[in-house]
C-alpha positions in Angstrom: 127.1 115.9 36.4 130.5 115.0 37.6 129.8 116.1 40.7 127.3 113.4 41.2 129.9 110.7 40.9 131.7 112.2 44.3 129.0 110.4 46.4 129.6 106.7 45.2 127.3 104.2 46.2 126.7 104.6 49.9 125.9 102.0 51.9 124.1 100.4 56.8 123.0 98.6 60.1 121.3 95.5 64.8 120.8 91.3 65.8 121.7 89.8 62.5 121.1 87.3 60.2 123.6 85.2 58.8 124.1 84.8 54.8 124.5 80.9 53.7 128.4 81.3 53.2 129.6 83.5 56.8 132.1 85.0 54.2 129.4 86.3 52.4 128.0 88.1 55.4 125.8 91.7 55.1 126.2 92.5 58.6 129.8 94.5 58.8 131.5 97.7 59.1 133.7 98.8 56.6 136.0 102.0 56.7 138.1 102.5 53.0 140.0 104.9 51.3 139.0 106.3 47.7 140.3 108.2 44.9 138.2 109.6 42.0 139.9 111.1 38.9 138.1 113.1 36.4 139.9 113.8 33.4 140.4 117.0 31.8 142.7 119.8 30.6 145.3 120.8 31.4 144.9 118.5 34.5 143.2 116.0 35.6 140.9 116.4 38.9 141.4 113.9 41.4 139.0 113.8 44.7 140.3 112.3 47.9 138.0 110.6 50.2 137.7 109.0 53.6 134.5 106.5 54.2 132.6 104.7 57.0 130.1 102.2 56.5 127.7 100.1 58.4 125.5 97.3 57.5 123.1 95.3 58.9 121.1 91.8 57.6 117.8 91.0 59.1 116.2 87.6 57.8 116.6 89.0 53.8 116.7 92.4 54.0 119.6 94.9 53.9 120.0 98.2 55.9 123.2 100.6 55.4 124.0 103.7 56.7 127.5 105.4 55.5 129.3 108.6 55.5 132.3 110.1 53.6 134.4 112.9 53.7 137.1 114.5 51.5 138.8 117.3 49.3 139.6 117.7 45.9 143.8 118.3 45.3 143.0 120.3 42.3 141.7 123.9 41.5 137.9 124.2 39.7 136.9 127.2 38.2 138.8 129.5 40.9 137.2 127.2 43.9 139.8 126.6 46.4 140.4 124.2 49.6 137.2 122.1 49.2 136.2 120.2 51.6 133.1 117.4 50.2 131.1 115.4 53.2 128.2 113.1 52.5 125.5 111.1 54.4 123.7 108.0 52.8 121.1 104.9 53.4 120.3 102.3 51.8 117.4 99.5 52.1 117.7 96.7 50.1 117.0 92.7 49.5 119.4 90.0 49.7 118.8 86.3 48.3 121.3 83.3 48.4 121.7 82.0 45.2 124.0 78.8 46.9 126.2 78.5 49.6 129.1 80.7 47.1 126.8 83.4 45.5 124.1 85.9 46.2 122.5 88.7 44.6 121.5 92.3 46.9 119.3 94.6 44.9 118.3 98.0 46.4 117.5 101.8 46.5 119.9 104.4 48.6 119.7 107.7 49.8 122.9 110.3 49.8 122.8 114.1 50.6 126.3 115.6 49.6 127.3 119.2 50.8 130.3 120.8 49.2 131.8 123.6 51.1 132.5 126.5 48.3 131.6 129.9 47.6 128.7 128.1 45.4 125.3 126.4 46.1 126.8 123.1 45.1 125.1 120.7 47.3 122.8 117.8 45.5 120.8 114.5 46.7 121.2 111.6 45.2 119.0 108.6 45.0 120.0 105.3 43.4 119.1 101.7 42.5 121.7 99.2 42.5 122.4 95.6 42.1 125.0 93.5 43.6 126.3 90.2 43.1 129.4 88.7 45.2 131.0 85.1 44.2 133.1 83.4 46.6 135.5 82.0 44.2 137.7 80.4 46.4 137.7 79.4 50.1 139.0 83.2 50.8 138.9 84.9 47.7 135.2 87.0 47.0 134.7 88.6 43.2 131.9 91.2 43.4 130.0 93.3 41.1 127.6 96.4 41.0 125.5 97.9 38.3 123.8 101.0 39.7 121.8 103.9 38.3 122.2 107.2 40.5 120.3 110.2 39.8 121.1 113.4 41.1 119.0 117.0 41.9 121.5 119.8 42.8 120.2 123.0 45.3 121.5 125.4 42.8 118.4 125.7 40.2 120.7 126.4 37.5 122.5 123.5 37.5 120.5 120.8 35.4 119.7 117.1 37.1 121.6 114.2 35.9 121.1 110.6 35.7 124.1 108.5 35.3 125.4 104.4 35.7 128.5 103.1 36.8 129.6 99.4 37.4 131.9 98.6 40.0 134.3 95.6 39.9 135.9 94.3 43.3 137.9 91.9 44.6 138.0 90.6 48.5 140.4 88.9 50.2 138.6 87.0 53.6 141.8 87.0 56.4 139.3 84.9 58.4 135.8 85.2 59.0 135.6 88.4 61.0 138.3 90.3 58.8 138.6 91.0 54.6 140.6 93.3 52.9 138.9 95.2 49.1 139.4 96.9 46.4 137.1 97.9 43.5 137.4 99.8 40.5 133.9 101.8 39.1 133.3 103.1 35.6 131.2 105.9 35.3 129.6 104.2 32.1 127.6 107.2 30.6 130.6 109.1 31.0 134.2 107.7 29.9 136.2 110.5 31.9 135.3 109.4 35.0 136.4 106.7 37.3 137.6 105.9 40.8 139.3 103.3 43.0 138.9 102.3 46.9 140.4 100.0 49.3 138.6 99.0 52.1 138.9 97.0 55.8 135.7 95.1 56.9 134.8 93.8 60.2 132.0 91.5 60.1 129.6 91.1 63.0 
């Protein structure tokens, strides 16, 4: 199950279509940093990743397309030097609630390999909600609820369902450039969590 969690929720994008608020734009890329910790004995497990994402809005609907790459700094069961990569999509539709809010519900697509000595790679397909606020003229609060579920190669290891909610905060430098971060709580699950900080360049 905990490997499930390493593929986040992915999101990507050609002519666009504006969102009420240009601060509240869909049509971006997006390149971020994230660390996820699992906790456990004697140490805790932290996975280190690099992301790229692309989005695109078209009249009310969504397209992303994203990938990610990264190692874990810790040891797992005698696995060494792993290196995680991941490829993801996601469709989904957009509606402006006002000029300062809207709502973007959707279902993604990630395939995650994990380079070990073990059949460890899964897909994962999710369903996701998310709301951003423009609080102030360049301060965005955001929010997802997702469910992911996952089915791994390796027969033997049972599927999992599991839901996070994310909690971000966005700081607009101007129209074309925003700064994140967001935490997620894996919320089936309290030992699992993870940070990112992002750079977006809206189109």
């Amino acid at each position: 199950m905990k490997k499930t969690i390493i593929t986040g929720l992915i999101a990507v994008g050609v002519s666009a279509t504006a969102s009420a608020n240009p601060l509240l734009n869909y049509t971006y890329i997006e390149g971020g940093l994230s660390r996820q910790t699992f906790d456990q004995k004697p140490k805790d497990l932290n996975v280190n990743t690099q992301y790229l994402t692309a989005s695109l809005r078209i009249n009310d609907v969504v397209l992303q397309a994203s990938y990610d790459t990264g190692d874990r700094d810790e040891n797992i069961a005698g696995i060494e030097d792993t290196d995680i990569k991941s490829y993801g999509l996601f469709v989904g539709g957009v509606r402006d609630i006002n000029d300062n809010m809207n709502l973007l519900i959707g279902v993604g697509f990630t395939e995650t390999s994990i380079d070990t000595n073990t059949n460890d790679d899964f897909k994962t397909y999710s369903l996701s909600g998310e709301l951003r606020y423009l609080a102030a003229p360049q301060l965005e609060l955001n929010g997802t609820l997702a469910v992911l579920h996952s089915d791994y190669t390796d027969k033997a290891v049972d599927n999992d369902t599991n839901a996070t909610l994310s909690l971000g905060v966005r700081y607009h430098i101007s129209e074309l450039i925003s700064v994140g971060l967001e935490y997620t709580r894996v919320l089936n699950d309290s030992d699992i969590d993870f940070a990112n900080g992002n750079v977006r360049f809206q189109l």
